[in-house]
VOBA-1610 file (N, C-alpha, C; in pm, whole numbers, padded with zeros to 5 digits, always signed):
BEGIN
Unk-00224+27338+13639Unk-00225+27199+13646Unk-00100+27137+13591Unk-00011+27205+13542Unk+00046+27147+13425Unk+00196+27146+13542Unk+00168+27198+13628Unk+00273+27255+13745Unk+00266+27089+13813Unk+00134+27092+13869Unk+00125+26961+13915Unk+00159+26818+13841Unk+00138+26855+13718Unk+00220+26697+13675Unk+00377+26701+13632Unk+00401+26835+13613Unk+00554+26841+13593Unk+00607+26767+13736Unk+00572+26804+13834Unk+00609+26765+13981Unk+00578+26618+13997Unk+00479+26577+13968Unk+00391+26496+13991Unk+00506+26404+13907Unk+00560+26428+13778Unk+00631+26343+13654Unk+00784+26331+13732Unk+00844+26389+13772Unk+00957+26454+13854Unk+01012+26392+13996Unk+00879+26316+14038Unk+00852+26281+14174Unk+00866+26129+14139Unk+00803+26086+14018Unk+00792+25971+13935Unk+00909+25930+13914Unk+00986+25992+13880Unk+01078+25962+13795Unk+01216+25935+13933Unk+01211+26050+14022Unk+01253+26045+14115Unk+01253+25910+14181Unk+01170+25853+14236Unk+01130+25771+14318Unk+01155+25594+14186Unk+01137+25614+14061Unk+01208+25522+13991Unk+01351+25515+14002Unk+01429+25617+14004Unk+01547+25611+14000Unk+01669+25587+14118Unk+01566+25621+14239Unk+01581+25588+14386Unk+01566+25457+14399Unk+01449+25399+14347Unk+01409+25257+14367Unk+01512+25130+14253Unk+01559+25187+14189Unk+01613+25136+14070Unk+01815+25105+14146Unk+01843+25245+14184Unk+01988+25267+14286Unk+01975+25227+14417Unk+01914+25194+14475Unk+01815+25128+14602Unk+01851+24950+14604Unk+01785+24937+14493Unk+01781+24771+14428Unk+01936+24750+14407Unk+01989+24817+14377Unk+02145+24836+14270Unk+02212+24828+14418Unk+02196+24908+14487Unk+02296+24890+14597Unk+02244+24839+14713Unk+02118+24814+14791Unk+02074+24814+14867Unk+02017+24661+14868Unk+01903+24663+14823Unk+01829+24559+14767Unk+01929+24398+14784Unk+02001+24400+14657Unk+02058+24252+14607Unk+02165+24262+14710Unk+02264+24345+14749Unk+02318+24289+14869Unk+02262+24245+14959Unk+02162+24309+15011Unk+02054+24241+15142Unk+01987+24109+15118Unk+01999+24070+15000Unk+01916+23950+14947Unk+01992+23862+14957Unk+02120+23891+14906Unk+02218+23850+14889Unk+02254+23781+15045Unk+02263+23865+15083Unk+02372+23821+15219Unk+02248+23766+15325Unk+02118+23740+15301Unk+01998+23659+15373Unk+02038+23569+15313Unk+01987+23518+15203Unk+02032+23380+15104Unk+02168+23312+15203Unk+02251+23374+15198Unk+02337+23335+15197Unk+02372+23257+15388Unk+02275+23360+15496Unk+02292+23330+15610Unk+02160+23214+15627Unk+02072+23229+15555Unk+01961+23101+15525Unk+02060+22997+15486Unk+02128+23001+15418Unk+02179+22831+15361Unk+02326+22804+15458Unk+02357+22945+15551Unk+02463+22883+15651Unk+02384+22820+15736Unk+02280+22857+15801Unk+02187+22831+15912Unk+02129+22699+15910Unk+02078+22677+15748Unk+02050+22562+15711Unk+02151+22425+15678Unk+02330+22453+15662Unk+02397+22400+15683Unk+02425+22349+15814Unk+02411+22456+15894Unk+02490+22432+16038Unk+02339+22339+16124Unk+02191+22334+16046Unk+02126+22278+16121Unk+02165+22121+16071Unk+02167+22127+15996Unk+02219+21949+15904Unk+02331+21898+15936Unk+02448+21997+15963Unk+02535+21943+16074Unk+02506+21897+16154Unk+02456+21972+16243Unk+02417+21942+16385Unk+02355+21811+16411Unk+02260+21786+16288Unk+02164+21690+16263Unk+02234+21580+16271Unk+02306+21581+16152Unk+02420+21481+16093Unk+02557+21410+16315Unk+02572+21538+16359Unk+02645+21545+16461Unk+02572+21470+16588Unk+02423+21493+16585Unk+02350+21393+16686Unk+02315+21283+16654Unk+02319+21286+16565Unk+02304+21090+16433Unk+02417+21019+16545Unk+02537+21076+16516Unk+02669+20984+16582Unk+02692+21010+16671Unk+02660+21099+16747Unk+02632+21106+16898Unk+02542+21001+16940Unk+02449+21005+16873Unk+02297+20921+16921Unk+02370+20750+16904Unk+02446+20690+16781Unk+02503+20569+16753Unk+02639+20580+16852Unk+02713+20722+16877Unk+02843+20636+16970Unk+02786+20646+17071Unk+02642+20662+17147Unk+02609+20593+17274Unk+02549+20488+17283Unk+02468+20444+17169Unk+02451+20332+17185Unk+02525+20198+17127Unk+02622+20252+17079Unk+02771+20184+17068Unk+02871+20148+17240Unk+02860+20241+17280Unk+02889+20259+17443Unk+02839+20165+17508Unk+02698+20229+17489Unk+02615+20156+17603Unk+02642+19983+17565Unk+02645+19970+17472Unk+02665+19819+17403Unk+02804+19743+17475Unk+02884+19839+17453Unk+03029+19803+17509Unk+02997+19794+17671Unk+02962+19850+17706Unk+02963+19823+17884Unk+02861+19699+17891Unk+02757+19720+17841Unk+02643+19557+17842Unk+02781+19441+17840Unk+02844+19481+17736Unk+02889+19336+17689Unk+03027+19349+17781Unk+03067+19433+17839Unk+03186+19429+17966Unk+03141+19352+18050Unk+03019+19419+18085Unk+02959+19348+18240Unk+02958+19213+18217Unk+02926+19120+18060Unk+02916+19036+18040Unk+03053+18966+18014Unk+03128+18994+17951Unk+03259+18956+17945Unk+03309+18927+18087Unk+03346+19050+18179Unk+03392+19024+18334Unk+03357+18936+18404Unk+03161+18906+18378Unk+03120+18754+18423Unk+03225+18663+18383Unk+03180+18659+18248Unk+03248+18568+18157Unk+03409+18515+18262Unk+03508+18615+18228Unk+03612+18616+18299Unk+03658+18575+18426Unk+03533+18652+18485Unk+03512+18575+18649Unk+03506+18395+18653Unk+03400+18356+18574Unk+03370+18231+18565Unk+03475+18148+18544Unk+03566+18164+18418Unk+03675+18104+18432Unk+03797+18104+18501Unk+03815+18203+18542Unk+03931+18223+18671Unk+03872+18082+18763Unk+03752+18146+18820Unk+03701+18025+18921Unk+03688+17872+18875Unk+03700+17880+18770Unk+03654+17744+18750Unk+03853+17707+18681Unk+03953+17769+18695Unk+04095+17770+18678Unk+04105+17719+18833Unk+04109+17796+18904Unk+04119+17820+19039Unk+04047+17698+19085Unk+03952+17644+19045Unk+03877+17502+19168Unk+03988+17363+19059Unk+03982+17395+18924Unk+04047+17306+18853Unk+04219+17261+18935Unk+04280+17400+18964Unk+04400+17399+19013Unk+04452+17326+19148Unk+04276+17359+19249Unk+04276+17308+19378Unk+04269+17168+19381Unk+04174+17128+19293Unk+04155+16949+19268Unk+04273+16904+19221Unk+04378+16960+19144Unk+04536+16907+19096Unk+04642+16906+19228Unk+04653+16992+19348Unk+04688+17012+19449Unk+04632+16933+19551Unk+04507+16928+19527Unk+04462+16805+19652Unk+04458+16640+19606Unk+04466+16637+19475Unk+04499+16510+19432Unk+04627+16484+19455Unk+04705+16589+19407Unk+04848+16531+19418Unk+04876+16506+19555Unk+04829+16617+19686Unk+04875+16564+19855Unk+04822+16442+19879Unk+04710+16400+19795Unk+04677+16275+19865Unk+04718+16172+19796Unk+04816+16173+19607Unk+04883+16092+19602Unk+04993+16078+19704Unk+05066+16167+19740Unk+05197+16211+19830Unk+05174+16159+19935Unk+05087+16153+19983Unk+04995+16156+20139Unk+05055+15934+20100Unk+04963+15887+20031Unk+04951+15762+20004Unk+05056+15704+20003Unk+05167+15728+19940Unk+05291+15732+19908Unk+05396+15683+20043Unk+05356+15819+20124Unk+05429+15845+20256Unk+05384+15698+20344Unk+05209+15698+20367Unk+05152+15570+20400Unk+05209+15464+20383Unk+05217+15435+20276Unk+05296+15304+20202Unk+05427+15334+20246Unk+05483+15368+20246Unk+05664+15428+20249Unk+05689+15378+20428Unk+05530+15399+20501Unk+05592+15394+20634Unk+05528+15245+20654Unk+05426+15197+20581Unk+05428+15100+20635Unk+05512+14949+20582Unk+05576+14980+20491Unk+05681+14907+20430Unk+05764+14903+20546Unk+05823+15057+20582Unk+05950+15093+20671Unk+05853+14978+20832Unk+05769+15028+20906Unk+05702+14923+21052Unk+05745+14767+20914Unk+05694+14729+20870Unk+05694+14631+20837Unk+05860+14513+20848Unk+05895+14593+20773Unk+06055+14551+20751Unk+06080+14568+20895Unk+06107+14677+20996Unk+06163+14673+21142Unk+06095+14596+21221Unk+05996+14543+21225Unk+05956+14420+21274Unk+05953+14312+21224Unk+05989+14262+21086Unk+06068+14165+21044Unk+06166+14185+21142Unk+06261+14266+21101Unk+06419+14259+21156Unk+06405+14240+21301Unk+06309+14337+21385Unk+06276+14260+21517Unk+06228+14167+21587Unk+06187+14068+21460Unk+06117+13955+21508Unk+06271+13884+21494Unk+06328+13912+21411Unk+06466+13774+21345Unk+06528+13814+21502Unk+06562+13951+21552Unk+06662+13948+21646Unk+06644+13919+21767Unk+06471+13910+21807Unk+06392+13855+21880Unk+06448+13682+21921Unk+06410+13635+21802Unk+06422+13497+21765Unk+06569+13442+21799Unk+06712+13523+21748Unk+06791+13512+21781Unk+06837+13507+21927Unk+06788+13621+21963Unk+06844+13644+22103Unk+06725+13532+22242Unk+06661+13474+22160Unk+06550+13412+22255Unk+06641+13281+22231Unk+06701+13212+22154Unk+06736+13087+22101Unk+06887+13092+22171Unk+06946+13225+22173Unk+07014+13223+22292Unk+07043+13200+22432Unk+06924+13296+22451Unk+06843+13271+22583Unk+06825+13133+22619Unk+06766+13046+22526Unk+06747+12902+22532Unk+06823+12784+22563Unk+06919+12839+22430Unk+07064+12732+22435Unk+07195+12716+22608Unk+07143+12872+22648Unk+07217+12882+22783Unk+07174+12863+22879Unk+07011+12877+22870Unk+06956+12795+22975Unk+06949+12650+22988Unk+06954+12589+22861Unk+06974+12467+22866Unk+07132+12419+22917Unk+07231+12476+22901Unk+07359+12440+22922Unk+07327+12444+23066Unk+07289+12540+23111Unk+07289+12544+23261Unk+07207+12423+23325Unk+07125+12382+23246Unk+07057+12289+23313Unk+07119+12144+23297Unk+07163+12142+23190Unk+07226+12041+23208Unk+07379+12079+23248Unk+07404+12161+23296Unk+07543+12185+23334Unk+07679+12134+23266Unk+07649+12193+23128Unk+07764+12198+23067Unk+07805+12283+22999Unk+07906+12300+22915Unk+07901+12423+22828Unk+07907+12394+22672Unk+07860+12470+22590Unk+07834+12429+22490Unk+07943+12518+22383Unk+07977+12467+22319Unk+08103+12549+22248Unk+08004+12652+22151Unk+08077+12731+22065Unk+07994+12812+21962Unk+07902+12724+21856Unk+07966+12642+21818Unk+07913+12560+21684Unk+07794+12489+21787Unk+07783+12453+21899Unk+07696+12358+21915Unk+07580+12421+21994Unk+07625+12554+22057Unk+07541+12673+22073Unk+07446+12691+21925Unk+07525+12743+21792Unk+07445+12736+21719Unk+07332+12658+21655Unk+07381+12534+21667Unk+07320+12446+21591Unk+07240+12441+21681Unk+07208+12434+21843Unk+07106+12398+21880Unk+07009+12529+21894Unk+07062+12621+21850Unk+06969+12761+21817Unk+06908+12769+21685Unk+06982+12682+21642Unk+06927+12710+21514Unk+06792+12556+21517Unk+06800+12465+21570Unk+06741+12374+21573Unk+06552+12427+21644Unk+06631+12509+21768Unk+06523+12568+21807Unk+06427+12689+21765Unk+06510+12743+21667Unk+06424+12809+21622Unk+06358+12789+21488Unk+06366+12663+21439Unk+06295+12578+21364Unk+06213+12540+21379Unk+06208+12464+21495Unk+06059+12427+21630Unk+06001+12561+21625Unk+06020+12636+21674Unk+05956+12785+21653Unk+05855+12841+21566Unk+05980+12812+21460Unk+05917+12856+21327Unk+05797+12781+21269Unk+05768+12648+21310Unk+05704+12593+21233Unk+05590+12632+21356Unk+05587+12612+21463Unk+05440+12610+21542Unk+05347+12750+21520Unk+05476+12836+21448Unk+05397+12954+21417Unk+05229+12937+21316
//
């Protein structure tokens, strides 16, 4: 029996000293280097975490920016057009000051040439007059008395107007 616990003590002791150099070399490195891929794993998930946070805010940062494009470009649109109808009403006001202008400009201009064609009218009719009268009475009338009686007649004229 004494065989069996020598072995039995031997086997003991064995298997302590295995388990003891085991732990020593085996063991705490393996513990070691889990620990250690646990708290990378657990870093790199909190990254990640941390990495879809601002992923998740720069799209709806994005999405914000295009909302407010689409709204701006209205925006933009609106005033162009409303530049653009402002610009047309300054252009059509001004042709139809210009326009008015020209109106007036021409009817000053008929006005005045029919003055002037009524005076040369008048003249040349008082001519007409004074020589028909010479003829009728068959004489001739010098310049001065040509005038004066043109001018007499177109006094008569003037007033029956």
């Amino acid at each position: 029996m004494l065989d069996f616990s020598v072995s039995f003590f031997f086997t003991l002791v064995n298997i302590a000293v295995l388990f003891i150099v085991l732990r020593a070399i085996l063991f705490k490195p393996v513990t070691k280097f889990m620990e250690g891929r646990t708290a990378k794993i657990k870093a790199e998930i909190e990254n990640a975490a941390k990495e879809r946070d601002e992923a998740k805010s720069l799209r709806l940062a994005y999405e914000e920016k295009v909302k407010n494009a689409g709204t701006e470009a209205a925006q933009l649109a609106k005033k162009t057009r409303e530049a653009a109808e402002k610009q047309a009403e300054l252009i059509i006001s001004d042709a139809k000051a210009q326009a008015e202008d020209i109106i007036g400009g021409a009817r000053k201009q008929i006005l005045a040439e029919r003055q002037a064609a009524f005076i040369a009218f008048r003249a040349e009719a008082a001519t007409l007059v004074v020589a028909a009268a010479g003829r009728l009475l068959r004489r001739d009338f010098s310049d001065e008395d040509a005038r004066a009686h043109a001018e007499l007649v177109l006094r008569e004229l003037g007033g029956r107007r």
